[in-house]
C-alpha positions in Angstrom: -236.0 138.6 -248.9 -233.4 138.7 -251.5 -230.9 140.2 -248.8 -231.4 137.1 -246.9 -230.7 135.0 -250.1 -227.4 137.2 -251.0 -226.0 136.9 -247.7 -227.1 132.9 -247.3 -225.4 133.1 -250.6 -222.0 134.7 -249.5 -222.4 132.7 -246.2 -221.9 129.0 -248.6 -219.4 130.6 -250.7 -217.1 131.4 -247.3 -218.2 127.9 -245.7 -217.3 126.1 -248.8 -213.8 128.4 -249.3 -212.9 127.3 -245.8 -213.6 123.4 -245.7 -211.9 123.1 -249.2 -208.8 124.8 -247.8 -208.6 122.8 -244.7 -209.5 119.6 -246.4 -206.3 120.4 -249.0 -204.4 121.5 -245.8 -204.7 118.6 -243.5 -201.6 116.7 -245.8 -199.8 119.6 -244.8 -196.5 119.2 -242.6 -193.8 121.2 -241.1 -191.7 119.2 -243.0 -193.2 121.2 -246.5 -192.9 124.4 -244.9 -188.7 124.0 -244.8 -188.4 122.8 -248.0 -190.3 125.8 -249.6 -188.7 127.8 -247.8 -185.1 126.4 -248.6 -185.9 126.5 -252.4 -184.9 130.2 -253.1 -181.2 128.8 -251.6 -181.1 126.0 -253.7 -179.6 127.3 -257.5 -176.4 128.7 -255.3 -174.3 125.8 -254.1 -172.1 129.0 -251.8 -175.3 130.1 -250.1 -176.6 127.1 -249.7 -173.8 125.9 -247.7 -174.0 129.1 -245.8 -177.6 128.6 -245.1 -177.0 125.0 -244.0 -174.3 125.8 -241.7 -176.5 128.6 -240.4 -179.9 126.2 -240.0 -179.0 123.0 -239.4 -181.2 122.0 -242.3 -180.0 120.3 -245.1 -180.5 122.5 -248.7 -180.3 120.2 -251.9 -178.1 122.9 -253.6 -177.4 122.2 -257.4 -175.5 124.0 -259.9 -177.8 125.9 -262.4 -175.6 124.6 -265.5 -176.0 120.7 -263.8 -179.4 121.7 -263.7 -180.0 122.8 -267.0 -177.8 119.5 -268.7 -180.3 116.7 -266.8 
């Protein structure tokens, strides 16, 4: 009987995993996906534009020294 508990046990843990990270993920958009993934460009105003020019997609590049003054 106690195997039946452990694996009932396991079995909420997963369910419970799986409707929290759906629920979190429902406000999720494309839209977050290409900013994330446009941040590593974003501290090098030269690759930025390169990556813009390449994409299509606007990167918010800025300076790290303008960045570190505001």
């Amino acid at each position: 009987m106690d195997d039946w508990l452990y694996a009932l046990y396991c079995l909420s843990g997963v369910l419970f995993f799986y409707l929290v990270t759906s629920a979190c993920l429902q406000r999720h958009t494309g839209e977050v996906d290409d900013q994330a993934s446009l941040i590593p460009f974003a501290d090098d105003p030269a690759v930025a534009r390169r990556v813009e020019a390449a994409t299509g997609k606007p990167v918010p590049a800025v300076a790290p020294d303008a960045a570190l003054k505001a």
